[in-house]
MDAnalysis code that builds the backbone (N, CA, C; Angstrom):
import MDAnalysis as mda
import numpy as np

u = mda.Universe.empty(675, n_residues=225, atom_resindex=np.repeat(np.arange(225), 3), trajectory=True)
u.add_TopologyAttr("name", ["N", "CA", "C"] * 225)
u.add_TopologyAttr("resid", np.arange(1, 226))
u.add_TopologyAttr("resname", ["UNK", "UNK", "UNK", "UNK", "UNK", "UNK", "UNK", "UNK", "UNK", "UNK", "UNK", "UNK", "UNK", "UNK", "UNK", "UNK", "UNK", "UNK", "UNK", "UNK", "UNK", "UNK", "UNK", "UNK", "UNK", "UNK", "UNK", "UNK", "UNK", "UNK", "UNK", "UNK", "UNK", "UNK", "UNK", "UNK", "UNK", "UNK", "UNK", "UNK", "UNK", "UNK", "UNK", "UNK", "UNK", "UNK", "UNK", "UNK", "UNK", "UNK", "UNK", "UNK", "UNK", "UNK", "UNK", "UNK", "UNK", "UNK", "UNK", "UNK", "UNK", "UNK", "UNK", "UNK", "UNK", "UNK", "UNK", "UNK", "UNK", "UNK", "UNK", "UNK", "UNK", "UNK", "UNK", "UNK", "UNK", "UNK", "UNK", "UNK", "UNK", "UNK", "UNK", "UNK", "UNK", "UNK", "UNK", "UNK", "UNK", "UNK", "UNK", "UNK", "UNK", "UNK", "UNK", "UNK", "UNK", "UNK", "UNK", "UNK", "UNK", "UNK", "UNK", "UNK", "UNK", "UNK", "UNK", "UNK", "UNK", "UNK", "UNK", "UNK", "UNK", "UNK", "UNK", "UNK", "UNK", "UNK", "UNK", "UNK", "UNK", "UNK", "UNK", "UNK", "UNK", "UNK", "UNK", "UNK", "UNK", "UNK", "UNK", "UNK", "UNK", "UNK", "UNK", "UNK", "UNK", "UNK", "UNK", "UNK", "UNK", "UNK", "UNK", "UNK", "UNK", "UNK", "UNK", "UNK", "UNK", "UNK", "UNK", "UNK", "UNK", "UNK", "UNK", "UNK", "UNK", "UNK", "UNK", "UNK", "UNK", "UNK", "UNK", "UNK", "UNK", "UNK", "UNK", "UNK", "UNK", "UNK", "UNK", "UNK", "UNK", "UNK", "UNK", "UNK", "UNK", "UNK", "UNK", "UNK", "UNK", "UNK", "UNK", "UNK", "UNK", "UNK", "UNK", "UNK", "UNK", "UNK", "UNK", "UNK", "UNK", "UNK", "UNK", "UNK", "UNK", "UNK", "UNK", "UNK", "UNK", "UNK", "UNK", "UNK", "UNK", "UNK", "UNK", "UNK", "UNK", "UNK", "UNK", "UNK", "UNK", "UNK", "UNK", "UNK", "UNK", "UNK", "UNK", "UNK", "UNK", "UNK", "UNK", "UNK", "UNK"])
u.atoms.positions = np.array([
    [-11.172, -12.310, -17.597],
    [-12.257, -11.807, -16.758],
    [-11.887, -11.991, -15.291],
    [-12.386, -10.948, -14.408],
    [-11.948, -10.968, -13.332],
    [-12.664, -12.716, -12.297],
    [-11.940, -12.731, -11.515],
    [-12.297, -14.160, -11.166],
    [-13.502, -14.336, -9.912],
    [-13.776, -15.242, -9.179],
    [-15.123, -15.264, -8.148],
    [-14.097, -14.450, -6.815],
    [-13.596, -15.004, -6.493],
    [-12.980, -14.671, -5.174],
    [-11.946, -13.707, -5.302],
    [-12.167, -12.430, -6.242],
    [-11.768, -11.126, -6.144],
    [-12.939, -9.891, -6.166],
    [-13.561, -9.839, -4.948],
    [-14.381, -9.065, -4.215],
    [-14.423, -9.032, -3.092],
    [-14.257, -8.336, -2.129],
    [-14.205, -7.732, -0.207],
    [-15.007, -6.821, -0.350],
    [-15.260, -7.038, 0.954],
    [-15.786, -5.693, 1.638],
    [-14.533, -4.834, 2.378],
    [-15.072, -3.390, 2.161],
    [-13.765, -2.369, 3.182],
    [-14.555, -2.217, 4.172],
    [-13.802, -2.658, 5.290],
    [-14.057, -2.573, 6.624],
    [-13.919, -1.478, 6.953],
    [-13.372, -0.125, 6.969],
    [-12.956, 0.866, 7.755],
    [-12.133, 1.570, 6.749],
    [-12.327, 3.019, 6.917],
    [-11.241, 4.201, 6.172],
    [-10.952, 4.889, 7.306],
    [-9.482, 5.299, 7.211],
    [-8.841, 5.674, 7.947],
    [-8.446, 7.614, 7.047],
    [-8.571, 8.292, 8.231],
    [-7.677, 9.911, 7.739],
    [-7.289, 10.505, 9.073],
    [-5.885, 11.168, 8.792],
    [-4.853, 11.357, 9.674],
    [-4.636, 12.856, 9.654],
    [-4.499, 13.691, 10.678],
    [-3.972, 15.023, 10.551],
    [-2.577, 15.201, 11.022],
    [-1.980, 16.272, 10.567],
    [-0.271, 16.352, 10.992],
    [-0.073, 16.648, 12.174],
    [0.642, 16.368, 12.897],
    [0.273, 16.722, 14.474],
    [1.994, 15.669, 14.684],
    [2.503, 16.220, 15.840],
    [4.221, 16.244, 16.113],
    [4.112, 14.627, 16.611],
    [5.326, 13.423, 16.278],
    [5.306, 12.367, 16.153],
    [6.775, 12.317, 16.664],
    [6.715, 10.786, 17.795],
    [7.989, 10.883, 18.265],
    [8.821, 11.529, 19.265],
    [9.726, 10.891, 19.605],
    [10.223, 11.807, 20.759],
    [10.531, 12.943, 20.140],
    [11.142, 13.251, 19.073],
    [11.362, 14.755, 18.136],
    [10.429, 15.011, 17.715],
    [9.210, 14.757, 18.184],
    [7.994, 15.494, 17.513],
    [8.173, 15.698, 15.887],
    [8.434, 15.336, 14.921],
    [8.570, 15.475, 13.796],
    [7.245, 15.694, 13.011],
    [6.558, 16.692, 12.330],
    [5.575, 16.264, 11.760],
    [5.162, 15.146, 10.710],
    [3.792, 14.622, 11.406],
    [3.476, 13.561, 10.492],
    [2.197, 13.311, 10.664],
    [1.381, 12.415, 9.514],
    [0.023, 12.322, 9.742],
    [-0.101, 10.824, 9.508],
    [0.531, 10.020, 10.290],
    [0.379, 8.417, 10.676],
    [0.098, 7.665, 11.189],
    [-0.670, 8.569, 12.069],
    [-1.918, 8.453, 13.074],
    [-2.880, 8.296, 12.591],
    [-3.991, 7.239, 11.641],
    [-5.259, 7.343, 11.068],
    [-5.999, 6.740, 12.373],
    [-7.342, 7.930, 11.996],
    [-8.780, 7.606, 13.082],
    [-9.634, 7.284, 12.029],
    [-10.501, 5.972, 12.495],
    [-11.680, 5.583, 11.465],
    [-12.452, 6.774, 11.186],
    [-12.821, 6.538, 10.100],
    [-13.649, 7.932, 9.139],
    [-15.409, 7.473, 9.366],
    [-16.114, 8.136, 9.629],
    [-17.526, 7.641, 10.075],
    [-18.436, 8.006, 8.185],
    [-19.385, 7.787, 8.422],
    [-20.127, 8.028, 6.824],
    [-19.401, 8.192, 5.681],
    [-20.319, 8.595, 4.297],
    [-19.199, 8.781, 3.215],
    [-18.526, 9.506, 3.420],
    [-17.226, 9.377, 2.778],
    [-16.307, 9.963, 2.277],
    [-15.448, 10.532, 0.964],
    [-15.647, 11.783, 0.554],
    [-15.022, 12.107, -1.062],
    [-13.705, 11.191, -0.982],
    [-13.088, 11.322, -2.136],
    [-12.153, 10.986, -2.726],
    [-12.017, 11.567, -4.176],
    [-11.161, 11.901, -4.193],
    [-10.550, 12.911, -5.563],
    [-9.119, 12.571, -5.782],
    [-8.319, 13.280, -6.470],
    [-7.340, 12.591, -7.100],
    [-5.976, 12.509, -6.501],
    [-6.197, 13.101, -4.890],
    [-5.435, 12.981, -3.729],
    [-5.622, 12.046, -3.182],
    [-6.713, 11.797, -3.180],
    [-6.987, 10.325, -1.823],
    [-7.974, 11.034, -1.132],
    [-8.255, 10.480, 0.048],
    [-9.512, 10.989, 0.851],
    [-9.296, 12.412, 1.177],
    [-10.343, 13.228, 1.171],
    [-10.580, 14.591, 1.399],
    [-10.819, 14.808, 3.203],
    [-9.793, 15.253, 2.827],
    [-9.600, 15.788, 5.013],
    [-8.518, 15.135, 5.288],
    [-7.772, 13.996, 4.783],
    [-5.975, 13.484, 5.547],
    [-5.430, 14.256, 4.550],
    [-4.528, 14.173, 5.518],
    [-3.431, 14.884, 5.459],
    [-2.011, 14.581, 5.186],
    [-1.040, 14.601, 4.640],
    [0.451, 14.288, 4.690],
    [1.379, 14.905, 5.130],
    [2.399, 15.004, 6.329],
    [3.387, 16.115, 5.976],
    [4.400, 15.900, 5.189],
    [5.017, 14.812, 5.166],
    [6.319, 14.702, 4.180],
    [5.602, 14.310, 2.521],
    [5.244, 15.608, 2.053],
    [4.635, 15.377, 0.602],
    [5.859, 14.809, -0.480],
    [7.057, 14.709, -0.053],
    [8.134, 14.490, -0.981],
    [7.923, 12.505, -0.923],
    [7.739, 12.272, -0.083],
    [7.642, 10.663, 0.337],
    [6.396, 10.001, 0.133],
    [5.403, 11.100, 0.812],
    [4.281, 10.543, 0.880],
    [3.293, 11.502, -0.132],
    [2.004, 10.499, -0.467],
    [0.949, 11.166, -1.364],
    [1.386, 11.539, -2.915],
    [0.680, 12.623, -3.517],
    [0.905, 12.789, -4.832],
    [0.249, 11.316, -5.465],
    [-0.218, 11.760, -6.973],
    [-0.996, 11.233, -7.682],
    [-0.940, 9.395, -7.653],
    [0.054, 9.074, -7.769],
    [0.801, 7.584, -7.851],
    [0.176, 6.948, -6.376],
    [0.674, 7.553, -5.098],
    [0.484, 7.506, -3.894],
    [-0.902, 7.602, -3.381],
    [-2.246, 8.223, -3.949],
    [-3.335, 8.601, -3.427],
    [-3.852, 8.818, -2.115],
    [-3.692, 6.564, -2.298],
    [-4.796, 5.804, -1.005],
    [-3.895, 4.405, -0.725],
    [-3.638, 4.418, 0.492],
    [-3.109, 3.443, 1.236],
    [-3.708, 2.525, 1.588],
    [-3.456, 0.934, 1.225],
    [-4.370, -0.014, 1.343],
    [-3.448, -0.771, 2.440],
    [-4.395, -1.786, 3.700],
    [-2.939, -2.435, 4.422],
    [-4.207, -3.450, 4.921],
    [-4.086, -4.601, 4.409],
    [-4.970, -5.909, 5.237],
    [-5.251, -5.838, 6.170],
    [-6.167, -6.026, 6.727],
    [-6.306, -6.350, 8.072],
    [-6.116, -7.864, 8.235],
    [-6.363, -8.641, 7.152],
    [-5.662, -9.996, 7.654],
    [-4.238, -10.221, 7.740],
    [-3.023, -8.788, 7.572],
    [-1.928, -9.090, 8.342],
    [-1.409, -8.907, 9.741],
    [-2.601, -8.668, 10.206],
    [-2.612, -7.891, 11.884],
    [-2.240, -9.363, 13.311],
    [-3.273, -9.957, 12.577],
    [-2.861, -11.285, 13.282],
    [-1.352, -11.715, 13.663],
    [-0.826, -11.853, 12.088],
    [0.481, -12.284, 11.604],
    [1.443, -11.658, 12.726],
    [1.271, -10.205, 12.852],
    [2.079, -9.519, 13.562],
    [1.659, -9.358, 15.140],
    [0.636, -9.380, 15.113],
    [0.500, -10.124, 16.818],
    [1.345, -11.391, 17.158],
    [1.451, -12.494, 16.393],
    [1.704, -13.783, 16.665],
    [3.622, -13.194, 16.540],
    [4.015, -12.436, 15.387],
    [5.548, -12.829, 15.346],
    [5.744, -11.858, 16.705],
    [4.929, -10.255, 17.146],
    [5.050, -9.600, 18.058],
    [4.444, -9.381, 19.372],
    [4.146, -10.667, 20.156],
    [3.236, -10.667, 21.334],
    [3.822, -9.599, 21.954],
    [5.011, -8.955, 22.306],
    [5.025, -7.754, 23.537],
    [4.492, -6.685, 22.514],
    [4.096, -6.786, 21.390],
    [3.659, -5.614, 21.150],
    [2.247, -5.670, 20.608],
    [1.253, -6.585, 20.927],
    [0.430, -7.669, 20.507],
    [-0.842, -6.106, 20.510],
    [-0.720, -5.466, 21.475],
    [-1.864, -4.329, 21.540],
    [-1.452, -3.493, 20.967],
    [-0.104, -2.911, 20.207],
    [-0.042, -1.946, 18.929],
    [-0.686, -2.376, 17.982],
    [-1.218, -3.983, 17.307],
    [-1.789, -4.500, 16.453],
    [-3.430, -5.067, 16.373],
    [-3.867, -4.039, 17.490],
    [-4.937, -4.426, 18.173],
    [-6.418, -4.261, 16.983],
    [-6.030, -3.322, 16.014],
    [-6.798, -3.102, 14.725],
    [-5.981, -1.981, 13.799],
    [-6.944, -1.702, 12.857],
    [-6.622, -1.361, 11.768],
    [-6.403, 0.197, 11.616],
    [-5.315, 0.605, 11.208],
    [-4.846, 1.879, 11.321],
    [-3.763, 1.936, 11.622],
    [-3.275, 1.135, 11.940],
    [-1.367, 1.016, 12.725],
    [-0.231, 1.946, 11.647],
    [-0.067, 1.355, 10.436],
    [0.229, 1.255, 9.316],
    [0.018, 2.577, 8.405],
    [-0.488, 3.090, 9.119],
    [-1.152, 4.440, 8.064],
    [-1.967, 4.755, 7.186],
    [-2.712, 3.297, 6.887],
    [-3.587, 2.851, 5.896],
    [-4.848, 3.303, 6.261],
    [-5.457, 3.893, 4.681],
    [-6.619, 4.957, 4.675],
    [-7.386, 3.795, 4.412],
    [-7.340, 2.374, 3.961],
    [-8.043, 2.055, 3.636],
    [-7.845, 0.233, 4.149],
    [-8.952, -0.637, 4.922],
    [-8.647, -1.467, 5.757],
    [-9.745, -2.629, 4.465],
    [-9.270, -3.759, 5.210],
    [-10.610, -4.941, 4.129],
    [-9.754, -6.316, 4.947],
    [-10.511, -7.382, 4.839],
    [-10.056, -8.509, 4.875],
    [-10.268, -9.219, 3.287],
    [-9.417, -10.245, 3.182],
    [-9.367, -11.177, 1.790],
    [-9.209, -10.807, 0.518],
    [-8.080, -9.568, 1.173],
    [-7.053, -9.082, -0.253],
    [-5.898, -8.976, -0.212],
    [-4.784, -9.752, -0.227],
    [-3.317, -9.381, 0.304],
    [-2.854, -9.195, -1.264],
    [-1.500, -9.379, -1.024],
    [-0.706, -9.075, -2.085],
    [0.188, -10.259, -3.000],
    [-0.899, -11.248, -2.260],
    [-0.739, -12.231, -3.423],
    [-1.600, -12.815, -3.955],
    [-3.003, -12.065, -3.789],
    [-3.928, -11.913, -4.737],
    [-4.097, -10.623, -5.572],
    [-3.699, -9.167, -4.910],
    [-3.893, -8.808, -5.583],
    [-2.443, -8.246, -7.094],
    [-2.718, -7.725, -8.305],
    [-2.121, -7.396, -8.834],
    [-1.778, -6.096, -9.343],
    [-0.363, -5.759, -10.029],
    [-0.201, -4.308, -10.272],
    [-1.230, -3.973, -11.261],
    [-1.529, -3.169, -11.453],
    [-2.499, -2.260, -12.555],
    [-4.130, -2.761, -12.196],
    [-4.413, -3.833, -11.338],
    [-5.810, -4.126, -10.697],
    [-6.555, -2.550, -10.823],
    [-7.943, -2.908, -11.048],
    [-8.627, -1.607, -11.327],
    [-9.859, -2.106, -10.705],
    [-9.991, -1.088, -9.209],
    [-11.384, -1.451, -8.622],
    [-12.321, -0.166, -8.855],
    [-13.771, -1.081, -8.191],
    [-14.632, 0.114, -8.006],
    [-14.310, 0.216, -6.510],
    [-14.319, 1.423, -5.492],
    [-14.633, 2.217, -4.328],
    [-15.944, 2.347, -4.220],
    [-17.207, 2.241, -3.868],
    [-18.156, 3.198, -3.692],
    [-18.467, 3.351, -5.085],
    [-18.410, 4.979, -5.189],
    [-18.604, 5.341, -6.943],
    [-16.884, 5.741, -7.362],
    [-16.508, 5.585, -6.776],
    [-14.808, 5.856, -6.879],
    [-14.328, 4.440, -8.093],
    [-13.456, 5.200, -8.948],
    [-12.649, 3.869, -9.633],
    [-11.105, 4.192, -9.252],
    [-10.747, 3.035, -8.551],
    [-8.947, 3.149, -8.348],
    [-8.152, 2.198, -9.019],
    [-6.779, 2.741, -9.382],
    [-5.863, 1.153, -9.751],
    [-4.750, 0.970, -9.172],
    [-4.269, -0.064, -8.532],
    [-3.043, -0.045, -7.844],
    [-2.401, 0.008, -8.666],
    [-1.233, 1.155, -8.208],
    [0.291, 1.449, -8.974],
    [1.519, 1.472, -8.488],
    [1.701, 0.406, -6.950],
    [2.420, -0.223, -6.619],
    [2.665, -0.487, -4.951],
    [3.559, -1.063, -4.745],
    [3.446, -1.761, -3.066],
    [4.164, -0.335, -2.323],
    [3.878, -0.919, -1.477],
    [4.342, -0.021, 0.032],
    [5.701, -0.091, 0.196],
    [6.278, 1.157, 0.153],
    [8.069, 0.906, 0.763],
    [7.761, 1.468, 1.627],
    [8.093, 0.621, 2.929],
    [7.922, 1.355, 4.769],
    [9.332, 2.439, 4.610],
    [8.912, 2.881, 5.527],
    [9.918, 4.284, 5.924],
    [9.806, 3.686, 7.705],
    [10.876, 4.201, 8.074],
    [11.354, 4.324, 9.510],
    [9.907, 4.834, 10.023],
    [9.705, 5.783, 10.112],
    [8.037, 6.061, 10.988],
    [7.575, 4.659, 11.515],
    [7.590, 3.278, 10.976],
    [6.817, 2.394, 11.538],
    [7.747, 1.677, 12.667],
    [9.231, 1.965, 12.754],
    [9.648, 1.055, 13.917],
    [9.716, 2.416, 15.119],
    [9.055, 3.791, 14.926],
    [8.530, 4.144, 15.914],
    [7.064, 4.378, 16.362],
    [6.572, 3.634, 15.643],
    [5.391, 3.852, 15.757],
    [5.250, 2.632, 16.534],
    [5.473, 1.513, 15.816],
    [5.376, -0.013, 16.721],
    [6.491, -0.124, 18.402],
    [7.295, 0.628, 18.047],
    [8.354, 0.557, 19.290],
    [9.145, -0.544, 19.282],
    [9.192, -0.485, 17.644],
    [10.061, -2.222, 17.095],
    [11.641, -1.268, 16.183],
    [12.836, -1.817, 16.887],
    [13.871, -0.864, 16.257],
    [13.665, -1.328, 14.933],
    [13.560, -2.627, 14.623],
    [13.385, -3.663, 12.972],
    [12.580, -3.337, 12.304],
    [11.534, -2.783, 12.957],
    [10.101, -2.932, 11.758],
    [9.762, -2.969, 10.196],
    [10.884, -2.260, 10.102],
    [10.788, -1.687, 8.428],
    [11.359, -2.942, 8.083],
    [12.566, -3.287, 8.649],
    [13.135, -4.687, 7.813],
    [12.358, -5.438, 7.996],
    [11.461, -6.343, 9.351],
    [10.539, -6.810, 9.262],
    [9.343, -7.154, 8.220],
    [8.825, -5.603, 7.786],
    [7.844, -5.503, 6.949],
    [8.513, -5.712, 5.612],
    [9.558, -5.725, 5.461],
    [10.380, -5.829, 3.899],
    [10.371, -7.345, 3.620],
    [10.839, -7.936, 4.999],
    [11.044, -9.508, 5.065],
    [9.728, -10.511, 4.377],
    [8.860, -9.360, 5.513],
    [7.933, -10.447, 5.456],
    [6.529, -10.488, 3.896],
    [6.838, -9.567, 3.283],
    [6.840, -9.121, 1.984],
    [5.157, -8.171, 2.532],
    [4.662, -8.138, 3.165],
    [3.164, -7.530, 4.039],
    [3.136, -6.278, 4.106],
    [3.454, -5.355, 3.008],
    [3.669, -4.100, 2.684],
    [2.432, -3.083, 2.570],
    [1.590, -4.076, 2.208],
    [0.237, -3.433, 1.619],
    [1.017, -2.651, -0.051],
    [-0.451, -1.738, -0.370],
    [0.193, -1.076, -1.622],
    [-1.073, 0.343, -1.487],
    [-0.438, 0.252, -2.848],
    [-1.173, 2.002, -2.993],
    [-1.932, 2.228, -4.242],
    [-2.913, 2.924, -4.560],
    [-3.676, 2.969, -5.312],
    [-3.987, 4.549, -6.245],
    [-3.216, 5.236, -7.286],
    [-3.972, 6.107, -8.100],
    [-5.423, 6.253, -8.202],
    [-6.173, 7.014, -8.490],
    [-7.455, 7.531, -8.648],
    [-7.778, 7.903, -10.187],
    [-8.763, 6.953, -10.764],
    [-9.085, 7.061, -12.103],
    [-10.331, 8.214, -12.034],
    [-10.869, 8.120, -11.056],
    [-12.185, 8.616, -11.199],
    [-12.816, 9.357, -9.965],
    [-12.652, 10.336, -9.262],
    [-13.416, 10.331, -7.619],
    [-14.643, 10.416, -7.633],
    [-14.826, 10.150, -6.246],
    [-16.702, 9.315, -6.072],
    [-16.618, 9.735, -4.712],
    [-17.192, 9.035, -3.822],
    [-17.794, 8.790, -2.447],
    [-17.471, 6.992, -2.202],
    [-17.289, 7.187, -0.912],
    [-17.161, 5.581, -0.786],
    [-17.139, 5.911, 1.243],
    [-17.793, 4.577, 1.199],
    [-17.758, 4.436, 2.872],
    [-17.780, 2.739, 3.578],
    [-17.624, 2.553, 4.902],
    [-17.149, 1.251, 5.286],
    [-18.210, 0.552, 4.296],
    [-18.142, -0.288, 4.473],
    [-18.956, -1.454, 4.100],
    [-19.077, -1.583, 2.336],
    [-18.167, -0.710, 1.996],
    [-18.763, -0.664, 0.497],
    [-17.840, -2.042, 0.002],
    [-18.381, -2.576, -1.279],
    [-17.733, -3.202, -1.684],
    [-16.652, -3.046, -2.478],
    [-15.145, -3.607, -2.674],
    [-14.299, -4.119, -3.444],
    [-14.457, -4.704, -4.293],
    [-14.632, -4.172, -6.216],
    [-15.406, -4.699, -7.173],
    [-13.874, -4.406, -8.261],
    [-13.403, -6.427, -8.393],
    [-12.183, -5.548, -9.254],
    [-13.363, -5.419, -10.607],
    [-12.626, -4.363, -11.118],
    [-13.247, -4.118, -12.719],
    [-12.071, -4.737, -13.984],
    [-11.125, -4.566, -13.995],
    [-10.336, -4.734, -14.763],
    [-8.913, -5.340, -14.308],
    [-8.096, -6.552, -14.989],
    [-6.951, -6.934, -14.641],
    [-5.738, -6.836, -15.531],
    [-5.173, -5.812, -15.955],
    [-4.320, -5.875, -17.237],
    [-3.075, -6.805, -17.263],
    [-2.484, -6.922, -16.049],
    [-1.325, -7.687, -15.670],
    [-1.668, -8.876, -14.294],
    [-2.185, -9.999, -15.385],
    [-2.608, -11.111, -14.426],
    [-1.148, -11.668, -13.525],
    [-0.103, -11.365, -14.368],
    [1.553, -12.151, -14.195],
    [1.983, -11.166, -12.924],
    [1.547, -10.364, -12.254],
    [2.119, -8.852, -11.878],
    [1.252, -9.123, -10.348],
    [1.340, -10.274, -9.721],
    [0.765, -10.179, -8.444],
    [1.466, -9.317, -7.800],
    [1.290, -8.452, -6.863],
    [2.184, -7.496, -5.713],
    [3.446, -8.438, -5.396],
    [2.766, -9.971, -4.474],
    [3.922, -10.221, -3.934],
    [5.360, -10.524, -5.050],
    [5.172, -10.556, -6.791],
    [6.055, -11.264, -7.143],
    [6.956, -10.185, -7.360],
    [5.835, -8.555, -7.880],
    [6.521, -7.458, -7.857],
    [7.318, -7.327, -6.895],
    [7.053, -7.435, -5.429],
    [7.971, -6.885, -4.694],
    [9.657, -7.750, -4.882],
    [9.051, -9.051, -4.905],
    [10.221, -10.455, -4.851],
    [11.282, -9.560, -6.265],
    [10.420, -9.215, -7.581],
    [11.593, -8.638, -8.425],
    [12.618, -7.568, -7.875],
    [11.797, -6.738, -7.931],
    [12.336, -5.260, -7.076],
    [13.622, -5.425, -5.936],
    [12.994, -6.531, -5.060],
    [14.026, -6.254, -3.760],
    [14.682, -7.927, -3.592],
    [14.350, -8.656, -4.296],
    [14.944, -10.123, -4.249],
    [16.065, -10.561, -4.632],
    [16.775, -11.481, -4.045],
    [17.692, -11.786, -4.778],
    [18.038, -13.513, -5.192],
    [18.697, -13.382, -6.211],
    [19.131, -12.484, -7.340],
    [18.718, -12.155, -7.996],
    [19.127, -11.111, -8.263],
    [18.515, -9.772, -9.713],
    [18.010, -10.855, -10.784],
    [16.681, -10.459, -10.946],
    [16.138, -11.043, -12.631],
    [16.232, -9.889, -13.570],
    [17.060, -10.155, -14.208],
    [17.381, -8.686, -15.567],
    [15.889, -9.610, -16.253],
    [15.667, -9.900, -16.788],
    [14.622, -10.205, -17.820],
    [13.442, -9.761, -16.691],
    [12.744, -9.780, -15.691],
    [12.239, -10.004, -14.782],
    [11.919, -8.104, -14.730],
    [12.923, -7.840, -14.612],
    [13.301, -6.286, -14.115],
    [12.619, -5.695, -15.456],
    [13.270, -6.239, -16.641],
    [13.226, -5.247, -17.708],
    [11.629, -5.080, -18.170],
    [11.356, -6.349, -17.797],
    [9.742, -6.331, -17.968],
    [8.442, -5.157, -17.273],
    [9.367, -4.777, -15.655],
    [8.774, -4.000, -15.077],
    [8.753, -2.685, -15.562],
    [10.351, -2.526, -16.001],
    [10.104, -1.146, -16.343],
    [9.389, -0.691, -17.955],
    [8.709, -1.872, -18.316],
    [8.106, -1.696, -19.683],
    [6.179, -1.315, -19.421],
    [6.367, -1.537, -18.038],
    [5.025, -1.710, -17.880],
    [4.585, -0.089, -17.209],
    [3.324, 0.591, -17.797],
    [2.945, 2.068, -17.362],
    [2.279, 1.689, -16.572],
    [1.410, 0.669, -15.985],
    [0.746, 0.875, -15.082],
    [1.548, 0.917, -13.771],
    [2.737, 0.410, -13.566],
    [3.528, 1.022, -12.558],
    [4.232, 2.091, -12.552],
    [3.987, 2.759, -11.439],
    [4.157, 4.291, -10.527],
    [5.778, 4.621, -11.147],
    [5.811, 6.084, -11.582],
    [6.994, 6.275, -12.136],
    [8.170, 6.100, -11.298],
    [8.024, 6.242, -10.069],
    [9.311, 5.982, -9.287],
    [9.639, 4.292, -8.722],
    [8.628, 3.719, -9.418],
    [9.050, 2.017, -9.088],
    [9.729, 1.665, -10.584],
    [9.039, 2.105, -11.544],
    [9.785, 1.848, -12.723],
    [11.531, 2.487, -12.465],
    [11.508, 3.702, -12.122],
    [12.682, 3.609, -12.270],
    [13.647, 3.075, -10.754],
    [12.739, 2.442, -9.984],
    [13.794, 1.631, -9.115],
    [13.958, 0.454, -10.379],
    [13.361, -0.197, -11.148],
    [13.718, -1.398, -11.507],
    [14.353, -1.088, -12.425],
    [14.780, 0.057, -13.040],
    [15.772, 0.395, -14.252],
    [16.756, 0.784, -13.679],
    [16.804, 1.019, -12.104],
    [17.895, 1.051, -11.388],
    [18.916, 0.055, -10.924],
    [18.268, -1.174, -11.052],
    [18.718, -2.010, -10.596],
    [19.000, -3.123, -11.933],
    [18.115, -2.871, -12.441],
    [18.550, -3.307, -13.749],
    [20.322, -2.869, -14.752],
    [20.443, -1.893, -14.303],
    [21.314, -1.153, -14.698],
    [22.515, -1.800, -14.120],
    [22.322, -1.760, -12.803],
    [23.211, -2.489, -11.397],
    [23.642, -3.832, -11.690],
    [22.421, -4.592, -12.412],
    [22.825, -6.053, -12.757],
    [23.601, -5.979, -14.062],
    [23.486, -4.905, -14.974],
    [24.260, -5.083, -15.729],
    [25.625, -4.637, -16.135],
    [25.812, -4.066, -14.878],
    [27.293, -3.671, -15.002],
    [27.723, -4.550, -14.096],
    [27.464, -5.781, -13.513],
    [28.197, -6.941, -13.061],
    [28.339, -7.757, -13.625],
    [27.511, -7.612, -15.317],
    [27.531, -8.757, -16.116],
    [28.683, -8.162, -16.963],
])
């Protein structure tokens, strides 16, 4: 059963339109502005953002972008010259903001309520370059890899309406062993856990392209054995 101190409130939803990013103007929609009243959600993620690189970003696995706001601090303190890029929530690209859920409380296949929305996370955040120009940090991405503060992402079981203040109601925990942070530690840690790995890729509630990073690497460990 789900436990006392897995419930938040969402502070803020974020949606982004494509609009030119960067000194090359590149399109992108990584710019999120807080979203005012409800908001749909369907089996894209919020209705009105936008993605341009649909090969990277979005699609079913991808939906809705979750990113703490209790890691904002963190990155003020390691980044004081850049202390006002971290000034609130939206930096990150994240549609969806909360305090007193990171990723070592929460777990893979977690199944919340939204509003009337039901979501389940189906795996962590791999940063892309966009964030060390967005922060004006050449590192960022390694940064955010380091510091394991990825946030994650959430599939759509069900769309509803949901708006700030609603609550974070987990409903279901299938993989209590499957916190984010340990997922990520398998995936990108070292050294390779083949038993560790093989476990991931047995599991459906993770996103088809994380399973097959860990059968990728799984593979990797075993042709050194």
């Amino acid at each position: 059963m789900p436990g006392p101190d897995l419930r938040a409130t969402l502070l803020s939803l974020h949606s982004g339109r494509i609009a030119p990013f960067g000194a090359e103007g590149e399109p992108s929609a990584i710019a999120k502005r807080p979203v005012a009243g409800p908001v749909a959600i369907d089996y894209t993620g919020l209705v009105g953002d936008q993605q341009a690189d649909r090969h990277h970003h979005g699609g079913p696995d991808k939906a809705l972008h979750h990113y703490p706001l209790d890691h904002y601090a963190a990155w003020r303190a390691e980044l004081p010259e850049r202390a006002t890029r971290f000034a609130g929530p939206g930096g990150f690209g994240e549609k969806i903001s909360s305090l007193g859920l990171t990723e070592v409380a929460v777990c893979l296949g977690d199944v919340y309520r939204l509003g009337s929305a039901v979501v389940q996370v189906s795996q962590g955040r791999q940063p892309c370059w966009k964030l060390n120009r967005r922060f004006d940090v050449p590192d960022m991405v390694a940064r955010v890899r380091a510091s394991g503060r990825t946030g994650w992402y959430y599939r759509v079981l069900a769309p509803g309406e949901v708006q700030a203040g609603a609550a974070i109601e987990l409903l279901e925990r299938p993989h209590p062993d499957w916190p984010l942070a340990v997922l990520w530690r398998v995936l990108y840690g070292e050294p390779a856990d083949a038993g560790a790995l093989a476990a991931l890729c047995r599991l459906d509630s993770l996103s088809t392209s994380w399973r097959d990073k860990a059968a990728a690497r799984l593979n990797g460990f075993d042709q050194r054995t």
